[in-house]
C-alpha positions in Angstrom: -12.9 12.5 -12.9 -10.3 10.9 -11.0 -7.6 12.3 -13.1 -9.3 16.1 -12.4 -9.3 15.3 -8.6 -5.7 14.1 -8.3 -4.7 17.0 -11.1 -6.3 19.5 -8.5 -4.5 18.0 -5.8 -0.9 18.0 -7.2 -2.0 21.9 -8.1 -2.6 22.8 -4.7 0.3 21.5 -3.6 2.6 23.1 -6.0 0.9 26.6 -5.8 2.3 27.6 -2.7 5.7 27.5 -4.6 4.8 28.7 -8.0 3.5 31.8 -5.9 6.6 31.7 -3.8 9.0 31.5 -6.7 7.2 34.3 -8.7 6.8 36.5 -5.7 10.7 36.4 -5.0 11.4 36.9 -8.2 9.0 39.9 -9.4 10.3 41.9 -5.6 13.6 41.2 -6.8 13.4 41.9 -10.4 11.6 45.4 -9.4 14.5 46.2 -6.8 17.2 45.5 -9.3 15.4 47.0 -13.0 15.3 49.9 -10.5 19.0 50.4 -10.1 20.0 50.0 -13.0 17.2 51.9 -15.0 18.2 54.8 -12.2 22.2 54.3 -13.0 20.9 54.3 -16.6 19.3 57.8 -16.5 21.5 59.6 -13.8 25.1 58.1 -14.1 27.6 58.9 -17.1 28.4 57.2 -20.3 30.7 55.4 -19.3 28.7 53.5 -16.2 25.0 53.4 -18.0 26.2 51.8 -21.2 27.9 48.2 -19.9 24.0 48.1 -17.9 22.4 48.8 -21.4 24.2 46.2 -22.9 23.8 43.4 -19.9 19.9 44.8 -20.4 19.8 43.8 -24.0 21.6 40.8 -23.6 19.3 39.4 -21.3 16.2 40.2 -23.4 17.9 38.9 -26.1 17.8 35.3 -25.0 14.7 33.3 -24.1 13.9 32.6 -20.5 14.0 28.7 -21.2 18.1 29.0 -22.6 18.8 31.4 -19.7 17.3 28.3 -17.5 19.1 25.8 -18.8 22.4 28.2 -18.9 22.2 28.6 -15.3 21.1 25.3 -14.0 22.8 23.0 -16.5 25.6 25.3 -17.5 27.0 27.6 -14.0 28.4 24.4 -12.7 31.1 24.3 -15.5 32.0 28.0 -13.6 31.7 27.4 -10.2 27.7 28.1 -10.0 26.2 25.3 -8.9 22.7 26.0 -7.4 20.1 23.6 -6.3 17.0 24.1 -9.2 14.5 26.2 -6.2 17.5 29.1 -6.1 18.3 28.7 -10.3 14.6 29.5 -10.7 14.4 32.2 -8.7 17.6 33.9 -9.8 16.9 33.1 -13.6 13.5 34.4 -13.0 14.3 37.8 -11.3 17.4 38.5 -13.6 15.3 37.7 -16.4 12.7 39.8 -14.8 14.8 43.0 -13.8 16.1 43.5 -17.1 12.8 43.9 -18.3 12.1 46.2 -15.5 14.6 48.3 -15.8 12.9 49.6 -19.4 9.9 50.4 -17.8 11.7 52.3 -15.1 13.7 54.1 -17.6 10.7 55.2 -20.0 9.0 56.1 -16.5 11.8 58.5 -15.8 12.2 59.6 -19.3 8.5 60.7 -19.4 8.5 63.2 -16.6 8.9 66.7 -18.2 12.1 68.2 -17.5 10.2 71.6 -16.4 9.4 70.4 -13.5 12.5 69.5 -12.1 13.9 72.6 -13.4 10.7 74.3 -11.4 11.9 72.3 -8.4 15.7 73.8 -8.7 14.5 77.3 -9.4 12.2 77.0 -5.4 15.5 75.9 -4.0 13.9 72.5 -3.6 17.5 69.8 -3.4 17.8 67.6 -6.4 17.5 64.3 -4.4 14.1 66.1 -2.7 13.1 67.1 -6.0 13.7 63.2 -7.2 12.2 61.8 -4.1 9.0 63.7 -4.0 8.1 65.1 -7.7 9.4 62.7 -10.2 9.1 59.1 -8.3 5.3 60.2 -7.7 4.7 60.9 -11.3 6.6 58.1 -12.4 4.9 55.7 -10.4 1.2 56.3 -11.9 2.2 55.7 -15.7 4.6 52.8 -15.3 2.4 50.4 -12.9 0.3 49.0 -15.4 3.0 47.9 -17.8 5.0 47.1 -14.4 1.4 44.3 -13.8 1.8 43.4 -17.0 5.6 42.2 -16.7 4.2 40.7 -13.7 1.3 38.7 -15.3 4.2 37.6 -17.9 6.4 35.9 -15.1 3.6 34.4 -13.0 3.3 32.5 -16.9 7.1 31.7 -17.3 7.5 30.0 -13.9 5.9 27.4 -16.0 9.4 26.7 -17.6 10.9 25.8 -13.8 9.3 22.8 -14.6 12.2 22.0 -17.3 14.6 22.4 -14.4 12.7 19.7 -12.1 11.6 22.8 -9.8 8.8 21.4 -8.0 6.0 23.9 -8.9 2.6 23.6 -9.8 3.4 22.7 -13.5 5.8 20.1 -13.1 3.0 18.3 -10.3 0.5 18.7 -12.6 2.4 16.9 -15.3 3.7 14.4 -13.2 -0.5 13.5 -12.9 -0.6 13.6 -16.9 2.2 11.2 -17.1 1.3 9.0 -14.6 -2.5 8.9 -16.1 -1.9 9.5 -19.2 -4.8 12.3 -18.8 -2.7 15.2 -20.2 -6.2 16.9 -22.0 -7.4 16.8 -18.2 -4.0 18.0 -16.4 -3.8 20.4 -19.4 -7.4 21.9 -18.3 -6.5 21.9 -14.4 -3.2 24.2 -15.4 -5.1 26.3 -17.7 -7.6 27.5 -15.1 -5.2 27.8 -11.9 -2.7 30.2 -14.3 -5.9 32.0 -15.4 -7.0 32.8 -12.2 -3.5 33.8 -10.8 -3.4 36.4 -13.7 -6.4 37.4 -13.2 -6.1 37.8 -9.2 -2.8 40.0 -10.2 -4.7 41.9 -12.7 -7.2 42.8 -10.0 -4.7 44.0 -7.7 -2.6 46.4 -9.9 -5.8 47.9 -11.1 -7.0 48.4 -7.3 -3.4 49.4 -6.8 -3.5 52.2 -9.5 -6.9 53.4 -8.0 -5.0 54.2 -4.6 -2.1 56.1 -6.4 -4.2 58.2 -8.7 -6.4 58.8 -5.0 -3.3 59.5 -3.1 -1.6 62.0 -6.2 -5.1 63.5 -6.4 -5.1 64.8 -2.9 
């Protein structure tokens, strides 16, 4: 019981920046898988297909070798950065590339009719952008935008590997001290459980209030 207790404890006080981290990094990634899924669909040739290939590199290479490439690694180049701003930048590069897809298909599944509709009422094309696709776009991407989401709130457990100070690295500091990992274990089962579940809740709420609002 002692080793729940303290496991609890050193949750609580790692939460705050396993939230922090993830938060960062999901606004982030969703700012920049933005860009460049709106370069990708918009610009030429020549612009969208370095981005595609940065995309593919990135999802090419697991989140833990990214980590250690960054951390370990970017001070043989110049990068050194202290393991708080690693994770977040590893975490919302890693994020944004996976972002970006989602855009894209989101922009690729608006019909072209209706822009074309929107050019032939004289409607602008940034107007037409702004106020017909985005709208549409929004609706049919959010859920797999949540479940990215729900996938990074998960890797921020691999911080830990890069002494970040979030909630898994506390809670195994309790298992090692204790030698109660099946108890630590438990503790970091539940909290992750109930942050995916907490986002889960909100994008579906979320998606309620867009289908309202594109309904009126």
């Amino acid at each position: 019981m002692a080793a729940l207790a303290d496991s609890f404890l050193a949750a609580a006080r790692g939460l705050p920046l396993t939230i922090a981290i993830w938060g960062a990094g999901v606004a982030t990634g969703l700012v920049l898988g933005f860009l460049v899924a709106a370069i990708r669909f918009f610009a030429p040739l020549a612009l969208s297909w370095p981005l595609a290939m940065a995309v593919e590199a990135v999802r090419g290479v697991p989140f833990l070798v990214q980590c250690f490439l960054l951390y370990f690694g970017g001070p043989f180049i110049g990068i050194d950065l202290s393991p708080i701003m690693a994770g977040w930048v590893a975490l919302s590069v890693y994020g944004a590339a996976y972002f970006s897809e989602v855009f894209r298909a989101g922009f690729l599944s608006v019909p072209p009719g209706q822009l074309e509709a929107a050019r032939m009422l004289g409607i602008p094309r940034h107007q037409a952008v702004l106020r017909i696709m985005l709208p549409m776009m929004a609706l049919a991407v959010l859920p797999s935008l949540a479940n990215l989401a729900v996938i990074l709130i998960k890797e921020t457990a691999i911080l830990s590997i890069i002494t970040v100070p979030e909630l898994t690295f506390r809670v195994q500091g309790v298992g090692s001290a204790t030698f109660a990992f099946a108890e630590t274990t438990l503790v970091l089962a539940l909290v992750y459980w109930a942050l995916v579940e907490a986002t889960a809740w909100a994008s579906r709420h979320t998606e309620r209030r867009i289908a309202r609002a594109l309904a009126a």
